[in-house]
Backbone as numpy.savetxt, mean C-alpha at the origin, in Angstrom:
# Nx Ny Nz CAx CAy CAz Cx Cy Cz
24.11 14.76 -20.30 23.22 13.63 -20.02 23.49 13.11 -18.61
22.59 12.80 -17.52 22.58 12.45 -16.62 22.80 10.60 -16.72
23.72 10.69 -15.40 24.07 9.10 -15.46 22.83 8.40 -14.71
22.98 7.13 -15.38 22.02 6.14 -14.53 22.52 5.78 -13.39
21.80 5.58 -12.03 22.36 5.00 -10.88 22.97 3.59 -11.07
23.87 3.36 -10.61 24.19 1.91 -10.30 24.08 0.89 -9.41
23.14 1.44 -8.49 22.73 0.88 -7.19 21.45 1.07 -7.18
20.57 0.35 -6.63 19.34 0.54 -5.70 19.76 1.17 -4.94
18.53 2.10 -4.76 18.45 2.72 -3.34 17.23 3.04 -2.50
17.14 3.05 -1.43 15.48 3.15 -0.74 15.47 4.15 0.51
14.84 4.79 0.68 14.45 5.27 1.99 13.05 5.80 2.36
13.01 4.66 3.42 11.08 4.72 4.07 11.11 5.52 5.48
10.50 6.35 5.56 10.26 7.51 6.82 8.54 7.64 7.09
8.56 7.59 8.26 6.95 7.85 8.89 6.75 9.58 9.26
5.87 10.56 8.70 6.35 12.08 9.58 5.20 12.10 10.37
5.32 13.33 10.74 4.19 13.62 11.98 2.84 13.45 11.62
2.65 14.06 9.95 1.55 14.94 9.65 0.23 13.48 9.35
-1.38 13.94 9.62 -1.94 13.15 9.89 -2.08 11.91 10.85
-0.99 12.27 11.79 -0.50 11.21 12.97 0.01 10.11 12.52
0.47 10.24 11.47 1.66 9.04 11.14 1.76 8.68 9.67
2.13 9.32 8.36 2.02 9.35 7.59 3.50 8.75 6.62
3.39 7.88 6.05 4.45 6.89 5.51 4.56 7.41 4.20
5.86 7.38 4.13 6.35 7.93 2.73 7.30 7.21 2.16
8.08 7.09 0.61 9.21 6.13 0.56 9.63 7.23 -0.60
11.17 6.79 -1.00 11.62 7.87 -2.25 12.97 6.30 -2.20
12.41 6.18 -3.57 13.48 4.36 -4.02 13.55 4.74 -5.86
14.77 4.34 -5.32 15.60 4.05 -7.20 15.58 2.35 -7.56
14.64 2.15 -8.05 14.83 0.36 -8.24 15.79 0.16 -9.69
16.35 -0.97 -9.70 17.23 -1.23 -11.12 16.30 -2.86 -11.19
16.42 -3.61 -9.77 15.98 -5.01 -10.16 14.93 -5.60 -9.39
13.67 -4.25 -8.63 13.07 -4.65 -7.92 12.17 -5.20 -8.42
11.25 -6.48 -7.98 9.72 -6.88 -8.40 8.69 -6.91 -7.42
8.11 -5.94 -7.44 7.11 -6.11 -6.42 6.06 -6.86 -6.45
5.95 -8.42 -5.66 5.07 -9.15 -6.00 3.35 -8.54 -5.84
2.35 -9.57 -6.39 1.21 -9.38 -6.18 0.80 -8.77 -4.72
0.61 -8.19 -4.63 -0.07 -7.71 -2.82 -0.88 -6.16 -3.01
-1.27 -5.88 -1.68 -2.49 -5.12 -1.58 -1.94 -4.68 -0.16
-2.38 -3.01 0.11 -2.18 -2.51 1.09 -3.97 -2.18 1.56
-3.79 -1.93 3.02 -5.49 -1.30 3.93 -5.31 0.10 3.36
-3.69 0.80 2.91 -4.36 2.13 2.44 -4.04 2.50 1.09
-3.85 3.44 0.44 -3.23 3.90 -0.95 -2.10 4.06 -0.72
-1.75 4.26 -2.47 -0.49 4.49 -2.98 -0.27 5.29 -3.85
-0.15 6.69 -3.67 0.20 8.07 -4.51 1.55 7.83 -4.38
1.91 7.72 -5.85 3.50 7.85 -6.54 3.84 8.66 -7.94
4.94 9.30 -7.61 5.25 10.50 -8.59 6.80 9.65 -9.53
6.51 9.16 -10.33 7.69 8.61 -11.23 8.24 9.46 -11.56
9.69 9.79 -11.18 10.70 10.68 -11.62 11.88 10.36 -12.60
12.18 8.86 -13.11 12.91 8.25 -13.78 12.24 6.96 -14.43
12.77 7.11 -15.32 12.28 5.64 -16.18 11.15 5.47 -15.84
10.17 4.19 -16.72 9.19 3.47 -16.61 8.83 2.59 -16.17
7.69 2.79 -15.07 7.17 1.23 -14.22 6.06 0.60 -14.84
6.29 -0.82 -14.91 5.49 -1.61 -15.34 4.68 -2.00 -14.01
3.23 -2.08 -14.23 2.79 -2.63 -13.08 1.29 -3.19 -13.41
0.67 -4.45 -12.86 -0.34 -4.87 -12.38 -1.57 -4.06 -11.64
-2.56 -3.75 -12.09 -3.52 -3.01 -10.86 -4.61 -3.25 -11.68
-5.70 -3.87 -10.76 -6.81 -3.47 -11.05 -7.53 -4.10 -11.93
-7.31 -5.39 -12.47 -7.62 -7.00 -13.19 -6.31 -6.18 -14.63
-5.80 -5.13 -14.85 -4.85 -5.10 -16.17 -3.50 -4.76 -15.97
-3.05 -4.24 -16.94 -1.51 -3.93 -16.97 -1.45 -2.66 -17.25
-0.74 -2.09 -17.10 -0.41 -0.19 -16.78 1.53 -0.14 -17.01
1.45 1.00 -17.99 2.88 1.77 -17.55 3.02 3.38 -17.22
3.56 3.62 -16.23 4.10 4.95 -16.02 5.06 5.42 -16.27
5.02 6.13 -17.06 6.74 7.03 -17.39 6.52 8.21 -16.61
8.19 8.60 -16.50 8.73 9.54 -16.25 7.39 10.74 -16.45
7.27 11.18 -14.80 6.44 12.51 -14.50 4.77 11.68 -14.56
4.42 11.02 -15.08 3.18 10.38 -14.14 3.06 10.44 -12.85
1.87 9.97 -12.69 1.06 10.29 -11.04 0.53 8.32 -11.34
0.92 7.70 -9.71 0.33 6.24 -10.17 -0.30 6.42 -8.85
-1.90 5.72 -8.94 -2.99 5.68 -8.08 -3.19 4.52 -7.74
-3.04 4.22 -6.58 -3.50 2.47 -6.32 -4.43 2.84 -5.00
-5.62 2.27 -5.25 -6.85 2.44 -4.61 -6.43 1.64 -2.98
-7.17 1.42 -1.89 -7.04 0.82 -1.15 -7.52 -0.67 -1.17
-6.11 -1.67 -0.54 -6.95 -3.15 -1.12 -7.77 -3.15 -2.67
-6.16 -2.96 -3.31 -6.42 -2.75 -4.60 -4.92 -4.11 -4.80
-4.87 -5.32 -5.20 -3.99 -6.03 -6.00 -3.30 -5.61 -6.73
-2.00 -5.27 -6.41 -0.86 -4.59 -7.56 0.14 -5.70 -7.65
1.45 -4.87 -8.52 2.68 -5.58 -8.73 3.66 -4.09 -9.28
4.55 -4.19 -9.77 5.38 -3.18 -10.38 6.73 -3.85 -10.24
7.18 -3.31 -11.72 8.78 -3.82 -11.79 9.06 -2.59 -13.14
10.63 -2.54 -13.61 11.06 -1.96 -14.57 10.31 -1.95 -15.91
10.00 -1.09 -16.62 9.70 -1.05 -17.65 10.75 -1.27 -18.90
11.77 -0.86 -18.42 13.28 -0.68 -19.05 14.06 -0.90 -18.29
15.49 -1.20 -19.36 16.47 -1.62 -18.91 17.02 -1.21 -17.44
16.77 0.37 -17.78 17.42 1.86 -16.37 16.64 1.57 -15.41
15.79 0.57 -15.07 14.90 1.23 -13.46 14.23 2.07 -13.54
13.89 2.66 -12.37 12.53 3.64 -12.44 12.96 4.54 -10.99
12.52 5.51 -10.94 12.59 5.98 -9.46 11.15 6.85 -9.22
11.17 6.86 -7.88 9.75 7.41 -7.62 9.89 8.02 -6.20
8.95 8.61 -5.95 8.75 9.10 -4.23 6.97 9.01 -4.08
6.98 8.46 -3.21 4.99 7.87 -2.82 4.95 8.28 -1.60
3.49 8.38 -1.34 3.06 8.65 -0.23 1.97 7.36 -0.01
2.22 6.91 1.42 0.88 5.25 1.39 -0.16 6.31 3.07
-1.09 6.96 2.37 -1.80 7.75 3.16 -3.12 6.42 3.24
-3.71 5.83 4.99 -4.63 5.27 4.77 -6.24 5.91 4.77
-7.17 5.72 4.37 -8.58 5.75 4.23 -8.71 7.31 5.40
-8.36 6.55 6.85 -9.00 7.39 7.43 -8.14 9.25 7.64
-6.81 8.45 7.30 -6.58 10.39 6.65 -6.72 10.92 5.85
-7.31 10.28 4.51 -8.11 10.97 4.03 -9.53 11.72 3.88
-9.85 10.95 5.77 -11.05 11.57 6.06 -11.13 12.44 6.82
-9.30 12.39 7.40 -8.95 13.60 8.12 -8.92 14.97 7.49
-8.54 14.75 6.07 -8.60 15.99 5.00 -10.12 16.38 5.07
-10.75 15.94 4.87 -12.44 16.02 4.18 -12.65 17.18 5.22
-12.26 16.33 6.39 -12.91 16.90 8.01 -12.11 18.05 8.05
-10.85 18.75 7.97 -10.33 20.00 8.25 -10.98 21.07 7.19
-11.62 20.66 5.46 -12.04 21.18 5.16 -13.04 21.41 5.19
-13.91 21.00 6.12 -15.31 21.58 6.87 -15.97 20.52 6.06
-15.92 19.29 5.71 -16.91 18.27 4.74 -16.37 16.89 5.54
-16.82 16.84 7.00 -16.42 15.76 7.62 -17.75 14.49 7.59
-17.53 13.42 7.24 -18.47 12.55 6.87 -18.40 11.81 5.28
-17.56 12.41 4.49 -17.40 12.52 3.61 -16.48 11.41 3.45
-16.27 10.23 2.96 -15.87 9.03 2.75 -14.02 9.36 2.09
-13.51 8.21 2.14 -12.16 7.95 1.56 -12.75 7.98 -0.06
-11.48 8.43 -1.02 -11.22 8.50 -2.06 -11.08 7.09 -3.07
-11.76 6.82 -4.13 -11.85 5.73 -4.73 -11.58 6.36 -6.37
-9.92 6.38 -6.72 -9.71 6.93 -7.61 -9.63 6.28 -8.98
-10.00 6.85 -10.28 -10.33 6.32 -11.24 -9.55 5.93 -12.26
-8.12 6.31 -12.12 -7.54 5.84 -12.93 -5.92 5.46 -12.21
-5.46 4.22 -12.70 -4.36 3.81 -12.02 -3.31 4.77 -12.36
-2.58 5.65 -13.60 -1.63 6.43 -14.32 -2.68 7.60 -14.12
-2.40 8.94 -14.17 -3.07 10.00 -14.24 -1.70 10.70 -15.25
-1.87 11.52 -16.23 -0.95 12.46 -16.30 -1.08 14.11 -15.99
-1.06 14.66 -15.09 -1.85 15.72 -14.40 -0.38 16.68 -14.32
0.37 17.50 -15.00 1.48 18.32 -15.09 1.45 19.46 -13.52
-0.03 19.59 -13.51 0.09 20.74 -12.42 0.49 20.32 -11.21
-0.58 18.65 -11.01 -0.80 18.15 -9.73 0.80 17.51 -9.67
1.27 17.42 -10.62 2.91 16.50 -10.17 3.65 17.35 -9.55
3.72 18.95 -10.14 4.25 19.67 -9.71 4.24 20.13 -8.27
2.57 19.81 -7.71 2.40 19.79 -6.36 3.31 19.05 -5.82
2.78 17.72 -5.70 3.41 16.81 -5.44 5.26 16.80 -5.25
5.80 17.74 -6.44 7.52 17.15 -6.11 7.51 18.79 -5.09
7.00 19.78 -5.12 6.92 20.78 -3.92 6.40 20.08 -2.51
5.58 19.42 -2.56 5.11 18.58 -1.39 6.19 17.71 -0.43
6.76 16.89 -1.55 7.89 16.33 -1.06 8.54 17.12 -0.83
9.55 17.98 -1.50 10.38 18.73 -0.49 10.76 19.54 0.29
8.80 19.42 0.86 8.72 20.55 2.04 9.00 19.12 3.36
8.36 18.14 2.53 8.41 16.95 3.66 9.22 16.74 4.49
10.60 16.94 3.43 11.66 15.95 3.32 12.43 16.68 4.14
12.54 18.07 3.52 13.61 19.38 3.93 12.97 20.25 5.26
11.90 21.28 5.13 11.39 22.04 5.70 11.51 21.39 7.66
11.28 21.86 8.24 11.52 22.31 9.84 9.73 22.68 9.98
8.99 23.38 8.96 8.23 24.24 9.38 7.45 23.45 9.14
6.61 23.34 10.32 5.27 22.02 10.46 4.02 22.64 10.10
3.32 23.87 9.98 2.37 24.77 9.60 2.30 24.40 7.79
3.76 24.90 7.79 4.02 24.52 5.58 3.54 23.31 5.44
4.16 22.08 6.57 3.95 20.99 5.70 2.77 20.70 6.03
2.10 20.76 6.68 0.30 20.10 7.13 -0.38 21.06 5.69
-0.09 22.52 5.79 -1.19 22.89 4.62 -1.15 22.68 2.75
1.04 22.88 2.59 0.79 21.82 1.75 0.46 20.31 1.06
0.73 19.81 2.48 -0.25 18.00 2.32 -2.05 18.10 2.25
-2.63 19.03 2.86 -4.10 19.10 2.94 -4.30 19.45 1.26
-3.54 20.65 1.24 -3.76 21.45 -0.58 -3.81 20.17 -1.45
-2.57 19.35 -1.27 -2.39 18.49 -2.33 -3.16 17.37 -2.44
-3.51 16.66 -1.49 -4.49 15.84 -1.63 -5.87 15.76 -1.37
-6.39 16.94 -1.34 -7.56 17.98 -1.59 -7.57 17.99 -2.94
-6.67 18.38 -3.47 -6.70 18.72 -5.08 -6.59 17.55 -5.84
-5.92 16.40 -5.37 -6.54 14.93 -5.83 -7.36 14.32 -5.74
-8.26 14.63 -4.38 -9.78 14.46 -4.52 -10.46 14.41 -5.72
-9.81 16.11 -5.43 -11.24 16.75 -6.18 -10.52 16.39 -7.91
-9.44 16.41 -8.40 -9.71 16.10 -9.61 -9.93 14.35 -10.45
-9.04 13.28 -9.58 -9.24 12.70 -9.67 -9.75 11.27 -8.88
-10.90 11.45 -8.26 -11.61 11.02 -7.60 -13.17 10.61 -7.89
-14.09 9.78 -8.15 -14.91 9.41 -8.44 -15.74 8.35 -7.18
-16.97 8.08 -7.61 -18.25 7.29 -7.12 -17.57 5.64 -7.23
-17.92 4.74 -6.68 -17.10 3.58 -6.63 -18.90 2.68 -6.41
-19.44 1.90 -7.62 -20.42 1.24 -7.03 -20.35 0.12 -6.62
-20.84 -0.41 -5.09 -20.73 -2.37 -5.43 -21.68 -2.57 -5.21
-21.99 -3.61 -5.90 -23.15 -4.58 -6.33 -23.71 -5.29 -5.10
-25.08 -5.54 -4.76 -24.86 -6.45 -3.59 -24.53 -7.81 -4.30
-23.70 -8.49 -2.73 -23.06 -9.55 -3.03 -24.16 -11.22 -3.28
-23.74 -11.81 -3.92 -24.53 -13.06 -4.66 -24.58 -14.12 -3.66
-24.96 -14.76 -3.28 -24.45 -16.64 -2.12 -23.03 -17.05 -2.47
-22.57 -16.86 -3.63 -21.57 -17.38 -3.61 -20.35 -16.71 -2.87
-20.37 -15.09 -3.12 -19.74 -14.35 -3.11 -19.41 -13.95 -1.27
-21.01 -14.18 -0.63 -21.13 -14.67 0.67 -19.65 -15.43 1.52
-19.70 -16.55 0.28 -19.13 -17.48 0.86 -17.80 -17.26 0.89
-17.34 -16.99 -0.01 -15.78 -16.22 -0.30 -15.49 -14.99 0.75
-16.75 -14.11 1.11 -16.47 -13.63 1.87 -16.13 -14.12 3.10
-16.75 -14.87 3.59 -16.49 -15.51 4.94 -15.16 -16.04 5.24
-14.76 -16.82 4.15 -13.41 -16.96 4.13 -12.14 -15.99 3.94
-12.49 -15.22 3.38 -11.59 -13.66 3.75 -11.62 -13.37 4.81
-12.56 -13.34 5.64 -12.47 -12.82 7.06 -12.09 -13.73 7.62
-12.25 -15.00 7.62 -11.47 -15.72 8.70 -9.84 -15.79 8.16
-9.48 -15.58 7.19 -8.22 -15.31 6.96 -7.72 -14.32 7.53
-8.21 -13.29 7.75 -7.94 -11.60 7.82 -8.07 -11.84 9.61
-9.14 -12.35 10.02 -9.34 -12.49 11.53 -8.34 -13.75 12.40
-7.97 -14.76 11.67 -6.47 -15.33 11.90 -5.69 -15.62 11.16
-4.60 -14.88 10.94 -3.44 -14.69 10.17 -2.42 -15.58 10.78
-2.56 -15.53 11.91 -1.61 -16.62 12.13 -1.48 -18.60 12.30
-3.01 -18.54 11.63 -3.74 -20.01 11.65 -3.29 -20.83 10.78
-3.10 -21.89 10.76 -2.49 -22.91 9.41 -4.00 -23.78 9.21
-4.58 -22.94 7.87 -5.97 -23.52 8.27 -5.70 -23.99 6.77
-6.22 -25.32 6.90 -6.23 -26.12 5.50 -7.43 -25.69 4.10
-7.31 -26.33 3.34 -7.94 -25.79 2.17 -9.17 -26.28 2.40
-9.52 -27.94 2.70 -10.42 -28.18 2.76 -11.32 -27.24 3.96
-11.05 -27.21 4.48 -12.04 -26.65 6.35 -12.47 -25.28 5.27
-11.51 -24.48 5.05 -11.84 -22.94 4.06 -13.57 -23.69 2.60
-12.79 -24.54 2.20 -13.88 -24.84 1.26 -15.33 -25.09 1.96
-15.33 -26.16 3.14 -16.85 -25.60 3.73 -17.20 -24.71 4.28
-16.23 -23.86 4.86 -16.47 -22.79 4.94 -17.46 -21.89 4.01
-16.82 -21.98 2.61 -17.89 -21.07 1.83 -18.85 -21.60 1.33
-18.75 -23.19 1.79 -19.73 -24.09 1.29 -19.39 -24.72 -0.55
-18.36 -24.72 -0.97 -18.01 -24.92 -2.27 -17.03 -26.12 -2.57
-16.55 -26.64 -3.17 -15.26 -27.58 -3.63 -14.00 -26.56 -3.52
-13.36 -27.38 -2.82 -11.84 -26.84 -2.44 -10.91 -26.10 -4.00
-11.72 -26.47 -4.98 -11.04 -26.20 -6.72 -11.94 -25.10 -6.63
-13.27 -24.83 -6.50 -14.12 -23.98 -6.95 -13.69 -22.94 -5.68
-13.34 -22.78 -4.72 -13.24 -21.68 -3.95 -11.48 -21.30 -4.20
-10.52 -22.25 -4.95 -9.50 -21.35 -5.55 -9.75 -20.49 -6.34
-10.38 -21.09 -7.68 -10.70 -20.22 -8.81 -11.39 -19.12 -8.21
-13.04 -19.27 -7.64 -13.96 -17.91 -7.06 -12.83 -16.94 -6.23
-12.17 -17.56 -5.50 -11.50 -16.53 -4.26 -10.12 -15.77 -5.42
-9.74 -16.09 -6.04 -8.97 -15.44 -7.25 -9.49 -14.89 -8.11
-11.01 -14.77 -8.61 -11.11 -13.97 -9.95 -11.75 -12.81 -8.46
-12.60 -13.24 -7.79 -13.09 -12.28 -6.82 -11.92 -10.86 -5.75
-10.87 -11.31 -5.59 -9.92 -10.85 -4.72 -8.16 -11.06 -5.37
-8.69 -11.46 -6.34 -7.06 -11.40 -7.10 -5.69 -11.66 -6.43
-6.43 -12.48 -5.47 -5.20 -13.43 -5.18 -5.80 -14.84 -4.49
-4.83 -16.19 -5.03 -5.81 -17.74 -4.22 -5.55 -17.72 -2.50
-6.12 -18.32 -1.89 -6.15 -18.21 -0.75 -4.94 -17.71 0.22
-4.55 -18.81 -0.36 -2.92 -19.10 0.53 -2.29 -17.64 0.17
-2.16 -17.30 -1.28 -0.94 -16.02 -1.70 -1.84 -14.58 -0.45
-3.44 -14.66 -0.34 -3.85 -13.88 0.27 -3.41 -13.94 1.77
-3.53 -14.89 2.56 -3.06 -15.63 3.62 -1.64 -14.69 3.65
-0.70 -14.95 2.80 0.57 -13.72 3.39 0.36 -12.28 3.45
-0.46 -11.95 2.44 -0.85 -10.74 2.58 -1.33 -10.26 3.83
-2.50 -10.78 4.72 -3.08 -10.36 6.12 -1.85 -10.72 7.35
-0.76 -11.66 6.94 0.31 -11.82 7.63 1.31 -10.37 7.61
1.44 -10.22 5.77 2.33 -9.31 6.52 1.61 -8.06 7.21
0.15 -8.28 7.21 -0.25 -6.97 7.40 -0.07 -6.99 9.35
-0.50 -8.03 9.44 -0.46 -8.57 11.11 1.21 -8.13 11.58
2.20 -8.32 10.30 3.55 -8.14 11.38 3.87 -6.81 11.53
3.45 -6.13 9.98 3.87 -4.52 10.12 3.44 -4.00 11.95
1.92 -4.36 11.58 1.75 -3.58 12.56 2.09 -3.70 14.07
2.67 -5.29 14.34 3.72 -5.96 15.55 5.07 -4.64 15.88
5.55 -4.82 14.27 6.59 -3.77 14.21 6.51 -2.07 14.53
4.86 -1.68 14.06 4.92 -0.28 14.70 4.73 -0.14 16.26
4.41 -1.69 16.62 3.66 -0.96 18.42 5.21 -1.64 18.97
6.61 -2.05 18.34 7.76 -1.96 18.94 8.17 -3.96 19.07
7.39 -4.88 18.57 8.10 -5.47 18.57 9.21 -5.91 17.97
10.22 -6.89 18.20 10.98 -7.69 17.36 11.03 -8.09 16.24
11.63 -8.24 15.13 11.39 -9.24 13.61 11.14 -10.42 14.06
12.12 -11.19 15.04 11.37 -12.60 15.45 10.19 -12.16 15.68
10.16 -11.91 16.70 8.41 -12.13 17.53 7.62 -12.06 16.66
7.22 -10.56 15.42 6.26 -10.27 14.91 6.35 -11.43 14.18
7.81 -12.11 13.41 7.05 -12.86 12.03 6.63 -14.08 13.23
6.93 -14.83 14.25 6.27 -15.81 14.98 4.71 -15.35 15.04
4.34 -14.08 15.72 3.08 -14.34 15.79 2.13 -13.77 14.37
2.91 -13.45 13.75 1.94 -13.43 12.10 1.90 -14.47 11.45
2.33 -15.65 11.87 2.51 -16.53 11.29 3.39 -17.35 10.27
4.52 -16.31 10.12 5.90 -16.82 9.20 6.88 -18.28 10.26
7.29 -18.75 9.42 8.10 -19.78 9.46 8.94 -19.37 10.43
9.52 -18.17 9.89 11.24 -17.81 10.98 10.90 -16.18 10.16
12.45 -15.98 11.03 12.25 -13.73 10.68 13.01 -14.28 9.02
13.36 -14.63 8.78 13.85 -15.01 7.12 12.56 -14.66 6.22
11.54 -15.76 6.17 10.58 -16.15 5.53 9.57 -14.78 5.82
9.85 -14.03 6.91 9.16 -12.35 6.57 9.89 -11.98 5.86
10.89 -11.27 6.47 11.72 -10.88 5.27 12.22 -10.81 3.79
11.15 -12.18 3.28 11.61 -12.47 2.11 10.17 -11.84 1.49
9.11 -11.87 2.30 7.97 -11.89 1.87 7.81 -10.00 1.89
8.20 -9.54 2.85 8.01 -8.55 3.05 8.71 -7.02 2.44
9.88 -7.28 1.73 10.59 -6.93 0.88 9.83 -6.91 -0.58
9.77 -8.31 -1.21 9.06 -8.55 -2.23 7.81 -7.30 -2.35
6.64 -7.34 -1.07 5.23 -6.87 -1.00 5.74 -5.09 -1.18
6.91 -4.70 -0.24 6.70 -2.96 0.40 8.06 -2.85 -0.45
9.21 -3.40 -0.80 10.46 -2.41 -1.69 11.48 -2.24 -0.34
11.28 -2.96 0.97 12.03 -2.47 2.10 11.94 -3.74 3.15
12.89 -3.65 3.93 12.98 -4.74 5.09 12.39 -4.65 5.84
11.95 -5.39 7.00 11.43 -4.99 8.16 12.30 -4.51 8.78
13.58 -4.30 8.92 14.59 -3.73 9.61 14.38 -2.81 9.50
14.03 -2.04 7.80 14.57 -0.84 7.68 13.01 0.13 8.30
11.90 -1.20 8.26 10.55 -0.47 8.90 10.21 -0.65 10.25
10.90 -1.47 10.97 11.09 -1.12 12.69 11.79 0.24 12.84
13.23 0.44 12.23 14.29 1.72 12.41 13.28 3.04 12.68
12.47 2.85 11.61 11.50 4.63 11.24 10.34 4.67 12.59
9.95 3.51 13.25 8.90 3.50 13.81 9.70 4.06 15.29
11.16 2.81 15.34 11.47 2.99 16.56 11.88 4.46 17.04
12.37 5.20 16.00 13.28 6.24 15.97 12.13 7.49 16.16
10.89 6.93 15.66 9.65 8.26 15.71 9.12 7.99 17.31
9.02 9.19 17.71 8.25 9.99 18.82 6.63 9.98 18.94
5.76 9.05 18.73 4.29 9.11 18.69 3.74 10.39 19.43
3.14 11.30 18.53 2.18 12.78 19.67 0.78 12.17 19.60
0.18 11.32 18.38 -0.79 10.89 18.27 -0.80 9.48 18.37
-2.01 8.34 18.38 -1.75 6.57 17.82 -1.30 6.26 17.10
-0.11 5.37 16.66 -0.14 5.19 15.00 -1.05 4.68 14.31
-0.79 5.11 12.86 -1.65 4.17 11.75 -2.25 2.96 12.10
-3.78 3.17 11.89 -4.32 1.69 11.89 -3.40 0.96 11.41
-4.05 -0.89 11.66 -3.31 -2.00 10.81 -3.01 -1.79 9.25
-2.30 -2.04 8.49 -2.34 -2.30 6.97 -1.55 -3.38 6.64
């Protein structure tokens, strides 16, 4: 019988492939990943124990050898299912490399992936997947790893991938929108509740509730979300933990840190290290 770890453990790396492609492989015992939302996905291969997690207005568990799908600017959470922790290795590929796939396979125009189920149990595709990783992880040979990353998430397309409809949006929904974007367009603003409520034109109570059943999170909890998204990306073009959490709008580099751990499973320390230490041949990753 294999022992349980007694430690957490984490490690987040950016590789070449798709011009900057983020990966993590973490043993959690007591992590909680609060409510938050990434600009791209989250393909994860559970290799230990069961994750409990939030996605998608319900509740979901993955055991051991599941595939977990989190759409883009999709509201999650995840913590232990059990006592043991969980371990996993993910890939957070955004939108437009997956349009980089479409496009090498001669179907360029062809939109990002809007996948249909949060748990998949797919035996073949996992198997990709833990070969995938340890061509990632191990291999030298950059030819292997670009065609097994295209194969594999080609083959998640195509099996689990679907039509995504939205509705056009209502006046109200207008209004909520507007206020997302000015959240998203200053992240670093201390903009009060009321100013947001005429904004969408509603009562400061009625645009909590609407902006939460609509976006699954109330203003403010969203408000950190476009923050931390504002500091990551401070941190890939080389700034500081001060600086970025000053101009994303955190309190002090603490109050990122606390936030930012909670959201990604990792520090900003440990996500400046991967950026600083990588060699850019291409731009990095849009914002997320």
């Amino acid at each position: 019988m294999s022992r349980r770890p007694s430690a957490e453990s984490v490690h987040f790396s950016v590789g070449d492939e798709l011009g900057g492609l983020e990966r993590l492989s973490a043993n959690y015992l007591h992590q909680r990943f609060s409510r938050h939302a990434h600009a791209g996905y989250s393909i994860a291969l559970v290799e230990r124990g069961t994750e409990a997690f939030f996605n998608a207005g319900a509740d979901h568990l993955a055991p051991t050898d599941s595939i977990i799908l989190v759409n883009a600017d999709t509201i999650h959470t995840g913590h232990a299912a059990t006592a043991g922790g969980w371990a996993y290795r993910a890939l957070y590929p955004t939108p437009e490399q997956f349009e980089q796939v479409w496009s090498a396979l001669g179907q360029a125009g062809r939109r990002a992936p809007w996948f249909r189920s949060p748990v998949v149990h797919d035996p073949a595709l996992a198997q990709r997947l833990r070969l995938l990783f340890a061509l990632l992880e191990q291999s030298t040979d950059r030819l292997a790893r670009d065609t097994a990353l295209h194969d594999t998430l080609a083959q998640l397309m195509r099996t689990h991938a679907g039509m995504r409809t939205t509705p056009g949006a209502l006046p109200a929904e207008r209004g909520l929108a507007r206020v997302r974007d000015r959240l998203a367009q200053t992240p670093e603003a201390e903009l009060p509740l009321a100013e947001l409520a005429r904004l969408a034109d509603c009562s400061p109570a009625h645009l909590v509730r609407g902006f939460h059943r609509r976006y699954g999170l109330p203003p403010h909890a969203y408000q950190i979300q476009v923050r931390l998204r504002r500091a990551a990306a401070l941190l890939r073009q080389g700034a500081t933990i001060g600086a970025a959490a000053c101009a994303a709008g955190f309190h002090d580099q603490s109050h990122l840190h606390r936030h930012f751990k909670r959201a990604r499973g990792i520090t900003p320390g440990q996500y400046l290290a991967q950026y600083r230490a990588r060699t850019y041949k291409t731009p990095p990753p849009r914002e997320r």
